[in-house]
N, C-alpha and C positions, 0 to 999 in steps of 0.2 A: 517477445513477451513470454514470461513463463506460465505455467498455469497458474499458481497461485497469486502472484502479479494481476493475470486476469481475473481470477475471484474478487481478490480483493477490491478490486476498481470496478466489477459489476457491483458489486454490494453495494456502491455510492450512489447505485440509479435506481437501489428496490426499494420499494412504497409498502407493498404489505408482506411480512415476513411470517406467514401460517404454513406449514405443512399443506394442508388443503391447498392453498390457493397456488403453491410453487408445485407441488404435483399435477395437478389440475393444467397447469400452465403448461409446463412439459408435455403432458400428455398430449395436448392443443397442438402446440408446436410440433412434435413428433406426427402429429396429423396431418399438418401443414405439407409435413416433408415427403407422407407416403400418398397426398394429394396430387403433389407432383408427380411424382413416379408414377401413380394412375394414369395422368396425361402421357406420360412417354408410354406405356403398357398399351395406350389404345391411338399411341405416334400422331396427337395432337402436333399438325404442322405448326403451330405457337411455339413448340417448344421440342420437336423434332423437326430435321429434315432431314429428308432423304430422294433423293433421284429418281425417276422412273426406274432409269435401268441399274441404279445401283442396290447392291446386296443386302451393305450394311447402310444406317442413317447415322446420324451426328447430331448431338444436343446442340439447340439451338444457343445466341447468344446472349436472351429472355431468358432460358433455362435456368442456363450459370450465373444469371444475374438474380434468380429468384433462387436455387437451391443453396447460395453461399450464403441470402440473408436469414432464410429459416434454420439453416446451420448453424450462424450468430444464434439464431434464438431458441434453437435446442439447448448451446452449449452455455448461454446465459442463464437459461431454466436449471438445469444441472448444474452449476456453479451455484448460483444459490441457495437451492434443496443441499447440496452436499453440507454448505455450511450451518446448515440449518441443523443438520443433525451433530455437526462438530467435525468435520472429514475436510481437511485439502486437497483440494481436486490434482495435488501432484502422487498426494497420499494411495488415492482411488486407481491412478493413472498406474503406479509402480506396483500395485499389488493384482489389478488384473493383467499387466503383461507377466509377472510372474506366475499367477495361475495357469494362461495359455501356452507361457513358456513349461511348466509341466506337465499340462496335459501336448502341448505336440512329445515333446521329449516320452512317454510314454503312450502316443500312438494314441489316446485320447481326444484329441483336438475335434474332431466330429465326435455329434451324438446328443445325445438328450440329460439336462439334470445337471445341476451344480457341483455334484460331488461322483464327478466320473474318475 
């Protein structure tokens, strides 16, 4: 499936289409995601393991199953905020790897600020 493929077919599941409420949503979900990552930060055995003796641990199989649905539901929040404003999320998709692809190309790729 393409991105806008996907857009389009989230759109058939959104109930309220306000700016507020699909930012708001995002934000939620992008909270969801850095909730997770808390739990591996502090190697919650839920969703870390790791060995006595070993060095490195491994996401659990909980993890992958909880970090690929708030994934869905980032990328469904973004999907319909982008159409909200008029943008296809293939539109969004091609114009930030062109940005990245100039800023690595000029050794910009780290740093601070939009217009590096």
């Amino acid at each position: 499936m393409d991105l806008d493929d996907y857009q389009n077919k989230a759109l058939d599941t959104l109930l309220v289409n306000t700016e507020e409420h699909l930012t708001y949503g995002l934000a939620a979900e992008v909270g969801e995601v850095m909730s997770l990552m808390q739990k591996i930060a502090r190697q919650d055995p839920r969703y870390w393991s790791q060995e006595p003796d070993e060095f490195f641990g491994e996401y659990t199989p909980l993890f992958k199953e909880k970090i690929f649905a708030e994934l869905g539901d980032v990328l469904w929040y973004l999907a319909c905020l982008a159409n909200y404003h008029g943008f296809p999320l293939s539109a969004i998709a091609e114009h930030n790897l062109e940005k990245l692809g100039k800023r690595k190309a000029e050794g910009k790729i780290q740093g601070d600020g939009d217009n590096r």
